[in-house]
N, C-alpha and C positions, 0 to 999 in steps of 0.2 A: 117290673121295676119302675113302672110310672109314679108312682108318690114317694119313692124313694127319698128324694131330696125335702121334702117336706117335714122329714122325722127326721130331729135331731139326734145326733148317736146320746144314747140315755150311756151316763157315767153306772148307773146301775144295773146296767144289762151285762156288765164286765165286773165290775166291783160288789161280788156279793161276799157272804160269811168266808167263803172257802178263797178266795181271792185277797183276802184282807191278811196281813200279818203284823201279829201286833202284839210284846212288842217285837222287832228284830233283834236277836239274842248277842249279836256279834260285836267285834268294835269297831271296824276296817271296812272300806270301801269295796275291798276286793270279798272278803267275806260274805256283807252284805249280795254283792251279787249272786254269788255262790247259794246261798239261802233260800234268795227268791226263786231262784232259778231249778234249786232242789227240792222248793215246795211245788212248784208246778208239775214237778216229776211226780210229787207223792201224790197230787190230785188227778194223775192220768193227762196234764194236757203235754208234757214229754216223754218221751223213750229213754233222755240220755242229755247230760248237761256239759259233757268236756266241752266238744264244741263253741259250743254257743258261749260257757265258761270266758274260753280264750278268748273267740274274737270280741266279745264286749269289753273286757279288763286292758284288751289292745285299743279298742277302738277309746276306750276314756285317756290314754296316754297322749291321742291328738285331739279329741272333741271330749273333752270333758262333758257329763251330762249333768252338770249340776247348774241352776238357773240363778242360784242366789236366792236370798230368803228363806231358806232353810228344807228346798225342795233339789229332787235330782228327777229327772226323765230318760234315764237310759231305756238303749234299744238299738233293736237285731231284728234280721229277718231269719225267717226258718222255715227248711222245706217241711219240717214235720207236722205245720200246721195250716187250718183253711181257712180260719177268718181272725180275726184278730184275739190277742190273748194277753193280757193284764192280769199285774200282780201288784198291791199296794202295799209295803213294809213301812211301818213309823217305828222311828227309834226313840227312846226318851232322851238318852244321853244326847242323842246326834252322832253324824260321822263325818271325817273326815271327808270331804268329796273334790276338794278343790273348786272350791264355790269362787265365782267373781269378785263376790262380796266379801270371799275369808270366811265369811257364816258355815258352820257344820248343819249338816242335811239332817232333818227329822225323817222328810219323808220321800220314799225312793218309790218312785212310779213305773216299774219297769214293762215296757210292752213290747212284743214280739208281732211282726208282722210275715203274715204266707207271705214265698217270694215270687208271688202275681202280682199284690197287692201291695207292695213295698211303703208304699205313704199314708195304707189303713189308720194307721196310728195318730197321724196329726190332727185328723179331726175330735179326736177323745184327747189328747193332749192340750188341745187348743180350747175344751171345754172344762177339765179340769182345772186349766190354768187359772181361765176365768174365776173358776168358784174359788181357786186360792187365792187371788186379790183380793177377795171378801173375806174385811178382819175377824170376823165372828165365827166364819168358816173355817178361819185359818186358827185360830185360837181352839176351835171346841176340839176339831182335828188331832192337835199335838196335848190337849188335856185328855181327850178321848181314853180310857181302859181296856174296854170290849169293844170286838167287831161292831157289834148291834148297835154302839152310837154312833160307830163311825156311819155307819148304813143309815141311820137315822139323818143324819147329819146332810147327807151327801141327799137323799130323800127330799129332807123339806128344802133342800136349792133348789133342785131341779122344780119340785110344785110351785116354790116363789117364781121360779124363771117363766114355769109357763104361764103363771097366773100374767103376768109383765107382758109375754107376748099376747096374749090376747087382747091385752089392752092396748097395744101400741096399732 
């Protein structure tokens, strides 16, 4: 574990083609969850989605996970998994999320964390967030069609970021 802290968690080591959903077909908050959550089931990273279903749809009635701006970050922990596990859904229309700002969520970042590791998820969160304050990011993101530009997209931040740290 020695260089561990050295390596930032890459947003692309979680957000690949199979991780991306795009767009989310539904109109509702509760749906959208439902979705992401039954795509994870389709790609093998769950057994079974009531659970996890309930307690998130419960858990946004006192913590909403919507940030404003047109983003949500819901999230759960779950014994069924070991290391952290991401799903990214964009809507075109937007959804309802009970945003701060009143703004409907394009894009719903839902991540699951093992329940060893319960705070997994803040440091992918806290670097996503990052590259969504970048308006170019946040613009090509919600123009986006296919996966592939999303991956693109999410790709040349991370190269600009490290090129930045290297020079700093």
């Amino acid at each position: 574990h020695k260089g561990r802290n050295f390596h930032p968690m890459n947003l692309r080591d979680k957000l690949k083609e199979n991780t991306i959903l795009l767009p989310i077909q539904v109109s509702t908050q509760s749906e959208a969850i439902q979705e992401l959550l039954v795509h994870l089931q389709s790609i093998d990273k769950l057994s079974t989605t009531s659970k996890l279903y309930a307690a998130i749809t419960e858990k946004e009635k006192t913590l909403p996970s919507a940030a404003g701006r047109g983003i949500a970050y819901p999230h759960f922990t779950s014994m069924e998994i070991d290391e952290l596990v991401c799903v990214l859904g964009i809507s075109k229309e937007g959804l309802e999320f009970n945003a701060p700002d009143g703004q409907l969520c394009h894009l719903i970042l839902l991540t699951l964390s093992p329940n060893e590791d319960p705070c997994e998820h803040r440091k992918f969160i806290t670097r996503f967030r990052i590259m969504f304050e970048n308006p170019e990011v946040r613009f090509g993101l919600l123009e986006a069609n296919h996966t592939s530009e999303i991956i693109n997209i999410i790709q040349n931040w991370e190269d600009d970021e490290a090129k930045t740290d290297d020079l700093s």
